[in-house]
TIVO-261884 format. One line per field, with one value per residue (C-alpha): residue in three letters; z, y, x. Coordinates in Angstrom, 3 decimals, m for minus. Example, Ala and Ser with C-alpha at 12.3 -4.5 7.8 and 13.67 -1.06 7.14 Angstrom:
BEGIN
aa <- ALA;SER
pz <- 7.800;7.140
py <- m4.500;m1.060
px <- 12.300;13.670
This chain:
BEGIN
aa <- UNK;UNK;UNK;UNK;UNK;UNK;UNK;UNK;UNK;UNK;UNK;UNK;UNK;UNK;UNK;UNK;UNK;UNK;UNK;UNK;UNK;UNK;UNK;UNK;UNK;UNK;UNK;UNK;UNK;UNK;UNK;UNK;UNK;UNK;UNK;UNK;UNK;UNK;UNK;UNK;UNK;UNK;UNK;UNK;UNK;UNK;UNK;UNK;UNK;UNK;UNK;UNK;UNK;UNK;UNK;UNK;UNK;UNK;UNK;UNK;UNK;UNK;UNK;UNK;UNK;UNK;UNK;UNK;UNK;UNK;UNK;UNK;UNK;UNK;UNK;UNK;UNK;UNK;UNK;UNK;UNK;UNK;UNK;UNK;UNK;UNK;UNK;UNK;UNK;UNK;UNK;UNK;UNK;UNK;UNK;UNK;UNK;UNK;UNK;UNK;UNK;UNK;UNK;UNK;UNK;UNK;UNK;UNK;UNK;UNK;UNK;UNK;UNK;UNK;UNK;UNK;UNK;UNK;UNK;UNK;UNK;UNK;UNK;UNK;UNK;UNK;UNK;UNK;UNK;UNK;UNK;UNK;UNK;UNK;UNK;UNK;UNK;UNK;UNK;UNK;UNK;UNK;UNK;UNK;UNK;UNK;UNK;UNK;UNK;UNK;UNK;UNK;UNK;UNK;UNK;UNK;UNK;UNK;UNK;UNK;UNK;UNK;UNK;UNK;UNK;UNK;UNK;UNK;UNK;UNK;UNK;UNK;UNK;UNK;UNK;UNK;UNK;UNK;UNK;UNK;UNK;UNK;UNK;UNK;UNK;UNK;UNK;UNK;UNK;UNK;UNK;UNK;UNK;UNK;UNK;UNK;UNK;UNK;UNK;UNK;UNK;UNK;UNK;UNK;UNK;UNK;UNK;UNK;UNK;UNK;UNK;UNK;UNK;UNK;UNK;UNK;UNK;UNK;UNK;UNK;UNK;UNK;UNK;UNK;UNK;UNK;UNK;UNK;UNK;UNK;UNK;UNK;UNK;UNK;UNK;UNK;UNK;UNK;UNK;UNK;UNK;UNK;UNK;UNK;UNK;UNK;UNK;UNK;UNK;UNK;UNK;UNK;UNK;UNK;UNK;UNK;UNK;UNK;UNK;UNK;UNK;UNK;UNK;UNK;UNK;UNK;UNK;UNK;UNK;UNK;UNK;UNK;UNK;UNK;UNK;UNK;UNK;UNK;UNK;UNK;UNK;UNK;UNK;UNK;UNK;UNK;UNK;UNK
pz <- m76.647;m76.939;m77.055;m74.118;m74.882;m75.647;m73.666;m74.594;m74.462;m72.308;m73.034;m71.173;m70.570;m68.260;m65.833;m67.228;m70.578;m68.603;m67.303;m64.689;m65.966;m69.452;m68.049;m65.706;m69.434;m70.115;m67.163;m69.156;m66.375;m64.639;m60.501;m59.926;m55.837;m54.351;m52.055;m49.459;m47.651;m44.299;m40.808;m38.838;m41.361;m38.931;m40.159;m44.151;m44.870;m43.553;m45.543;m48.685;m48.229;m47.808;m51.155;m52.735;m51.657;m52.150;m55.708;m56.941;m55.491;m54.377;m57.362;m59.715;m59.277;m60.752;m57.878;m56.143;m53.144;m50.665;m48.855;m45.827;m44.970;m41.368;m41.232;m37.889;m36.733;m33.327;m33.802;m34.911;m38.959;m38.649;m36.817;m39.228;m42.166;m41.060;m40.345;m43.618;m44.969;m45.839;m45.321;m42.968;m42.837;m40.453;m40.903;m37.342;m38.089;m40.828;m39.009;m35.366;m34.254;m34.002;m35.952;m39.292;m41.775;m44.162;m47.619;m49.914;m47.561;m47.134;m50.580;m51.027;m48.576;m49.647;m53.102;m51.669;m49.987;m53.035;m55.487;m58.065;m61.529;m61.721;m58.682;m57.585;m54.982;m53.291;m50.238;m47.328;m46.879;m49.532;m47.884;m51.171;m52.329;m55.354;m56.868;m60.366;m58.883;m59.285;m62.505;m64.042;m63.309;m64.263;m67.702;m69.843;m67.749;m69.118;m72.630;m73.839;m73.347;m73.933;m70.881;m67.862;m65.219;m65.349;m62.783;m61.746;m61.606;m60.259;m59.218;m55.606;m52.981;m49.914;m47.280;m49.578;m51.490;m55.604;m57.251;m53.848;m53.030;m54.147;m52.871;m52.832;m56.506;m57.606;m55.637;m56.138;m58.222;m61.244;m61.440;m60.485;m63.725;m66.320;m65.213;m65.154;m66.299;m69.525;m71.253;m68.204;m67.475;m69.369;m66.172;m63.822;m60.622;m60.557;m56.578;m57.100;m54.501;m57.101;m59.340;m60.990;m62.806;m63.643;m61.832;m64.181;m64.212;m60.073;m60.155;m62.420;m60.297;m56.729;m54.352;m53.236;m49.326;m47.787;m49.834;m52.651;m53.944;m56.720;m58.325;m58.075;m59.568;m62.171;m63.377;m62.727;m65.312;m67.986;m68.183;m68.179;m70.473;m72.140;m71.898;m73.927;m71.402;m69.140;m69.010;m66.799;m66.103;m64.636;m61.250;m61.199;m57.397;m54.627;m51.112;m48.393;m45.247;m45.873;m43.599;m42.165;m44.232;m41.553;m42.049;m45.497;m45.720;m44.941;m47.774;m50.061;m49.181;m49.569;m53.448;m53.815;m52.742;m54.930;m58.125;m57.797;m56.895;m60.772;m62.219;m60.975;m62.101;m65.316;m65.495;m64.430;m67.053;m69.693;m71.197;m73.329;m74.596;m70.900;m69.720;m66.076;m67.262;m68.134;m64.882;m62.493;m64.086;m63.891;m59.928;m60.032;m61.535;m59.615;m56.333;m57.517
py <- m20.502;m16.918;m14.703;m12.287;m8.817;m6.543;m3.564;m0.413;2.662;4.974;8.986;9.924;13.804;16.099;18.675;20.879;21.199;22.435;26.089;26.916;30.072;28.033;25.886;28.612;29.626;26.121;25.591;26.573;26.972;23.424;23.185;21.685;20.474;19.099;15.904;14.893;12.008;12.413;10.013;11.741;14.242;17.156;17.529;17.990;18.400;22.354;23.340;21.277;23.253;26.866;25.789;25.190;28.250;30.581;29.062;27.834;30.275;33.304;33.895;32.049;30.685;27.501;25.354;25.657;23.906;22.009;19.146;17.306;14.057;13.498;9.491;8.574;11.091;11.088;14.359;17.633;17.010;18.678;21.595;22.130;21.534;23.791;26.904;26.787;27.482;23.547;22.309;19.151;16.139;13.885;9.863;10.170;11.717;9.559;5.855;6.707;7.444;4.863;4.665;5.167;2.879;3.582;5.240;4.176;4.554;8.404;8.594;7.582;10.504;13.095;12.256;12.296;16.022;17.571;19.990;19.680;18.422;17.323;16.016;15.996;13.683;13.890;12.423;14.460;13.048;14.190;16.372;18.421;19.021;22.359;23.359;21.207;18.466;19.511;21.308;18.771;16.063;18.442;19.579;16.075;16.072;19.634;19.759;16.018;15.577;12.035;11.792;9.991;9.371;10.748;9.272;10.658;8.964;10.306;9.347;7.523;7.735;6.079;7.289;9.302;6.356;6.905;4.522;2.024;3.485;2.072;m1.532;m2.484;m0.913;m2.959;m6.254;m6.530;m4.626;m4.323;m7.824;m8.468;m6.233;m7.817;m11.102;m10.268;m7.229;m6.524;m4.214;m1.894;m2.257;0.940;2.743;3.467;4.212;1.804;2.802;6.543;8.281;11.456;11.243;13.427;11.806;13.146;13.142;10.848;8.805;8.297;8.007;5.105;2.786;2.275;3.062;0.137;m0.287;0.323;0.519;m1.414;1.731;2.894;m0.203;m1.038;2.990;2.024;m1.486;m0.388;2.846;1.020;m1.458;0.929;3.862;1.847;2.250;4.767;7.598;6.690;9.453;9.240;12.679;13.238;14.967;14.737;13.814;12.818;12.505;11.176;9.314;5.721;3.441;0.094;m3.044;m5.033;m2.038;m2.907;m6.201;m4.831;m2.473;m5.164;m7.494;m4.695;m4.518;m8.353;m8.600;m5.810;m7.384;m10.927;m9.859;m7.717;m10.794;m12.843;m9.970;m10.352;m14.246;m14.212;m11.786;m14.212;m11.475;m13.435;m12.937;m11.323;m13.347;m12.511;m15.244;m17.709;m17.404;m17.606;m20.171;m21.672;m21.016;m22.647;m25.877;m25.959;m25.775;m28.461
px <- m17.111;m17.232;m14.065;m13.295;m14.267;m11.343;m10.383;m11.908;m10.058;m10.973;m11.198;m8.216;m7.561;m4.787;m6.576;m4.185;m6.255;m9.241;m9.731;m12.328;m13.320;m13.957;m15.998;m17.886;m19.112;m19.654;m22.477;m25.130;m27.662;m26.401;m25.991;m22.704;m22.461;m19.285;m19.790;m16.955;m17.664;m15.570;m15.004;m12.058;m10.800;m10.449;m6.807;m7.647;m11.266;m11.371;m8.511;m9.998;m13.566;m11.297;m9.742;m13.198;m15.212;m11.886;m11.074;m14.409;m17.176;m15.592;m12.890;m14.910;m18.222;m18.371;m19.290;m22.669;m22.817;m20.604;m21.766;m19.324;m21.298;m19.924;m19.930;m19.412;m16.273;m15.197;m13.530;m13.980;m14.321;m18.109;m16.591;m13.776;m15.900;m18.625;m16.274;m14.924;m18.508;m19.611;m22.957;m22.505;m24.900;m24.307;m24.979;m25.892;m29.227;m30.045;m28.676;m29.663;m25.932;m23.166;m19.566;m21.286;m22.470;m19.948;m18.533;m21.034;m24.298;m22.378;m22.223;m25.788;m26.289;m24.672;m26.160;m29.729;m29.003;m27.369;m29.393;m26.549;m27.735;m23.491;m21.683;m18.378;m17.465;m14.018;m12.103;m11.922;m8.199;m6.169;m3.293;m2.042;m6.124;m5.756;m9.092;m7.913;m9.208;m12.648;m12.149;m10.490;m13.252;m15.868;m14.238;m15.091;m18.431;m18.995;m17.718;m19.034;m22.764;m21.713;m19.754;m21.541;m19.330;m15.560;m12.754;m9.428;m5.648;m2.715;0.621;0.107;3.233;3.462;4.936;7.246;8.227;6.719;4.406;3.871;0.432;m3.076;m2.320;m5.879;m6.445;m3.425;m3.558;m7.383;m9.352;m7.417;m7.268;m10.609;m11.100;m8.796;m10.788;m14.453;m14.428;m11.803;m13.711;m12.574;m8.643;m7.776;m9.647;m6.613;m7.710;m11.143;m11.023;m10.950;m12.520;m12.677;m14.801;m17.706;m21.158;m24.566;m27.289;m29.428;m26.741;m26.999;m30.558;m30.294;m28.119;m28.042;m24.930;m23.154;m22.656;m19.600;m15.412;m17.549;m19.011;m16.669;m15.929;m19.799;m20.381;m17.562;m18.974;m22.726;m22.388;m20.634;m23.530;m25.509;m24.534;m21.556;m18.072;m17.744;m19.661;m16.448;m13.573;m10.872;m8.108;m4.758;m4.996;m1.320;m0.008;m2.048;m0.939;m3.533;m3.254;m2.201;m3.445;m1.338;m2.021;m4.248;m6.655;m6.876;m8.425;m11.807;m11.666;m10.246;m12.995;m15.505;m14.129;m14.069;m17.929;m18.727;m17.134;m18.585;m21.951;m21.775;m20.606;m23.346;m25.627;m24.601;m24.689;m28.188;m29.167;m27.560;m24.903;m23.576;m20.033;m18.832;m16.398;m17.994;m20.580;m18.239;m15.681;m19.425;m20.586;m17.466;m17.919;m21.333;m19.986;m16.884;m18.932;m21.961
């Protein structure tokens, strides 16, 4: 019998400590391109692109590029996004048309477009978007060379009511974590949709289909690069459109596929001393 692995901490930071002028000086030469994956967004995603270029290429350049992966919209996100100076790629083009194939193929996408040698990728959603969400997941990314992939938390209402958002995050993927995955419960907000990584780092694990991809991103890195090249920071409050529960049990599926499928990884591989070994093969013997 081994002994579960204990939770690591993670490098925790405020946006608040990080200045975008600072970290303009802090480039050193480096790309930096924004990524928004976006189906139906025409509401939010122009006046989160207007707050990019004004803050974070016209006032001060620290952003290079930004990229609105149109997945599938039925409205006018690729209009709005285009107007407020993005570059739009639609899935269309890439999947032959249709609803989309979803976040993580987007991702993949937008990925595969961008010239930045550090992404940012952000929901297109988010109704109160400021500029410190972008410097504050590029500051650890920035200022610690050891820093691979960095993921934001925030204070999640719904509907107005404080801390009764991220109902997927808390019903299912945080557990999912403390059980196969402990060495990663101090990461807050495993289903982030903000979040900022290297480029190495992407082009050393593969995107995960579909509402899979960030906990996939999150588990895949941390095998990869350790733990300890995790940060996480404090975007303070986030307000986005909350969908009805019965939309929610795709998403929450998505997660649940994503986790197991690591966890078998890892069995297979023989890591011994994960407890995602011991609760699979538990699974296997269970189902013999």
């Amino acid at each position: 019998m081994h002994a579960p692995a204990a939770a690591t901490a993670i490098a925790t930071f405020d946006h608040r400590r990080f200045d975008a002028a600072a970290l303009l000086e802090a480039k050193q030469g480096r790309s930096i391109s924004v990524c928004l994956p976006a189906r139906d967004e025409e509401a939010t995603v122009g006046g989160i692109v207007a707050t990019l270029r004004g803050d974070l290429v016209e006032t001060c350049p620290l952003i290079d590029e930004i990229i609105v992966v149109e997945d599938g919209s039925t409205d006018r996100t690729a209009e709005r996004a285009v107007r407020q100076g993005a570059r739009v790629v639609s899935s269309r083009v890439v999947h032959g048309g249709g609803s989309g194939p979803g976040k993580g193929q987007a991702m993949a996408l937008a990925a595969a477009e961008a010239r930045g040698d550090l992404l940012v990728f952000l929901d297109a959603d988010v109704r109160n978007f400021g500029s410190h969400f972008v410097v504050g997941l590029l500051g650890p990314l920035l200022l610690r060379p050891d820093v691979a992939l960095v993921k934001a938390f925030y204070r999640r209402p719904l509907d107005g009511r404080p801390g009764e958002g991220g109902r997927v995050t808390e019903l299912v993927a945080r557990p999912l974590l403390a059980r196969l995955f402990p060495h990663l419960v101090g990461v807050l907000q495993p289903l982030a949709g903000e979040c900022a990584v290297r480029r190495d780092v992407l082009d050393a694990i593969t995107f995960a289909d579909g509402y899979g991809v960030e906990l996939a991103m999150l588990i895949d890195v941390a095998r990869r690069f350790g733990v300890a090249s995790l940060a996480q920071v404090d975007l303070g409050e986030r307000v986005h459109r909350n969908r009805p529960l019965a939309e929610l049990a795709p998403q929450a599926g998505a997660v649940l596929d994503a986790a197991l499928a690591r966890a078998a990884l890892g069995a297979s591989h023989g890591h011994e001393g994960d407890p995602a070994v011991a609760v699979v093969h538990g699974l296997d013997r269970r189902s013999a």
